[in-house]
N, C-alpha and C positions, 0 to 999 in steps of 0.2 A: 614502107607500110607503117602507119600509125598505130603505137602500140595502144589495147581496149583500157587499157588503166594506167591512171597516174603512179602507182606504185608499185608499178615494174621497175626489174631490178635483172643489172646485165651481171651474169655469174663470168665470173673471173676462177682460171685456174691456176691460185697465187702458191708460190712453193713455202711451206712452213718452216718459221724459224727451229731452232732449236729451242729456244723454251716453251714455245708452242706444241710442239713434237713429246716434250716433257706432260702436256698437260697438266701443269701443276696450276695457273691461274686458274683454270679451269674448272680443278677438284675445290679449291679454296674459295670458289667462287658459290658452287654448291653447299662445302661444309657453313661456310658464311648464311645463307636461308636456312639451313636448318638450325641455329643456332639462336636466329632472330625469331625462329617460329618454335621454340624449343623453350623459350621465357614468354610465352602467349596466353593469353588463356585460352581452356582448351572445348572447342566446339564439339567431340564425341559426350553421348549421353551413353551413359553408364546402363543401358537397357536387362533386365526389366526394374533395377532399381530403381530407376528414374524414368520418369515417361515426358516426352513434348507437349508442351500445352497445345491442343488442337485448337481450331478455329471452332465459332459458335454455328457454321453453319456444314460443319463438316460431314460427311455421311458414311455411316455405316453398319453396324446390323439391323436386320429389315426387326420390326414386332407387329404382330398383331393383338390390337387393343382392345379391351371390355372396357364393357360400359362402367356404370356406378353402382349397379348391383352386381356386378359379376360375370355379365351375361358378354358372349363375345358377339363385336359387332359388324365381322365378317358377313353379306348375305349370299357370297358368290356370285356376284353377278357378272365377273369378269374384266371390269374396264382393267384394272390394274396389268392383267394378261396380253389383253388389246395395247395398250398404251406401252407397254416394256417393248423397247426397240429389241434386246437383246433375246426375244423370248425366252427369259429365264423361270417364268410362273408358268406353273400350272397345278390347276385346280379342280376337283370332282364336286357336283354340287347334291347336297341331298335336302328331303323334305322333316323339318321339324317333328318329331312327333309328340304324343300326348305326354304331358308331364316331363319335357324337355325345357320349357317357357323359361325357365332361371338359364338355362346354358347358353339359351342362343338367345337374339335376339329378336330375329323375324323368323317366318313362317320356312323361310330358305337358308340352310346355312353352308360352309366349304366342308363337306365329310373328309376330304383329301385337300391340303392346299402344299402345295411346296414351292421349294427357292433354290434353283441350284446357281451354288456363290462362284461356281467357275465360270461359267456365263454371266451373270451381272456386271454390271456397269458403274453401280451406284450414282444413277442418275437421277433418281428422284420424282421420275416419270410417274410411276407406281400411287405414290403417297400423296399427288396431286391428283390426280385419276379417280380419286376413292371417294364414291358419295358419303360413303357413313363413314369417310375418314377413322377405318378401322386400319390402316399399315402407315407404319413410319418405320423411319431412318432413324437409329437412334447415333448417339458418339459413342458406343462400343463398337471394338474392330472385331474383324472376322478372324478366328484363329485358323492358324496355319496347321497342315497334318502332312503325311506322305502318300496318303490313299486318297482317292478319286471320290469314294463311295462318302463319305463323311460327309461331302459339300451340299449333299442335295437336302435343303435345312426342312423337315417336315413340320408340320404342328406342335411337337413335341419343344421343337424347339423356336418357333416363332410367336406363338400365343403366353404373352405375360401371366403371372401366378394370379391365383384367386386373392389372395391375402393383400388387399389395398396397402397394407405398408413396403409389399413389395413390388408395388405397381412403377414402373418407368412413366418420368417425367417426361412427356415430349415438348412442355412450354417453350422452348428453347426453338424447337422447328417452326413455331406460327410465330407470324409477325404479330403487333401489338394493335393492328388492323383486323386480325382476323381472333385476337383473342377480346376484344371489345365486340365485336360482332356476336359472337357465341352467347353475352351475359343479356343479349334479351330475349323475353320469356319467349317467342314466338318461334324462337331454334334453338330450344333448349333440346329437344330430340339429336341435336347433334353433337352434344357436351362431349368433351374426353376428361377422361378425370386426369387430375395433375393437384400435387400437392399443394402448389402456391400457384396462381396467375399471373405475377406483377408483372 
């Protein structure tokens, strides 16, 4: 019978010498690597000392963004919900009402929107999905806990502060295509603020 691979190999049951039996080439053969990877330098990172530079298109906590007055640009319409393979959104939608105008920014806002991070994917599906490209992916990680209950990230924790100097940059997420697109006047309705453009 013709054996399926070339790199087959007939086991032989050879009787061990004595210095074999010793296993000492053996040990010395081992202590030898560790010796050479012992004057290395050394690839652990000293965590949370030190942190890995991530890549620029790395993904991961979800935010929802306001606009340049403050106003969140959330309308609930859903695609984000629709578009998450992992169904991890979900959202309650309510009607603006009078003397809300600074908070939201259309007539329909998420009264309820969440994100449970046991289920996501961080795929990005979400943040493409989005007319008023009110959700991104930022490069903060999702912290780790021991409780279940923690994950499911509500408003509280997804909607950026009011205070423009503490607003997240998401430049970084749009290509240089889609940040050229946005500086003409005729979809400035769909601005995100960001400190710098370049």
């Amino acid at each position: 019978m013709q054996a399926l691979t070339t790199r087959a190999k007939v086991a032989v049951n050879k009787k061990m010498s004595f210095k074999e039996r010793m296993y000492i080439p053996a040990i010395l053969g081992g202590l030898s690597i560790t010796l050479r990877h012992f004057f290395k330098k050394k690839v652990t990172i000293q965590y949370p000392e030190q942190t890995r530079e991530f890549a620029p298109v790395y993904r991961g906590h979800h935010v929802l963004k306001r606009d340049e007055n403050g106003a969140e640009r959330c309308t609930a319409c859903g695609l984000c919900a629709v578009a998450c393979p992992a169904e991890a959104i979900t959202m309650v939608a309510a009607e603006r009402k009078k003397g809300e105008e600074a908070l939201y920014r259309e007539e329909k806002y998420a009264a309820v929107y969440e994100i449970n991070m046991l289920r996501c994917i961080f795929c990005g599906l979400c943040e493409e999905a989005c007319p008023k490209e009110a959700i991104f992916l930022t490069d903060e990680m999702v912290l780790t806990d021991y409780a279940r209950k923690g994950f499911v990230h509500g408003k509280d924790k997804l909607v950026e502060p009011m205070d423009k100097d503490k607003r997240i940059d998401v430049s970084k997420r749009q290509t240089k295509e889609v940040a050229e697109f946005k500086t003409h006047p005729e979809f400035a309705h769909n601005q995100v603020y960001t400190k710098s453009l370049k």
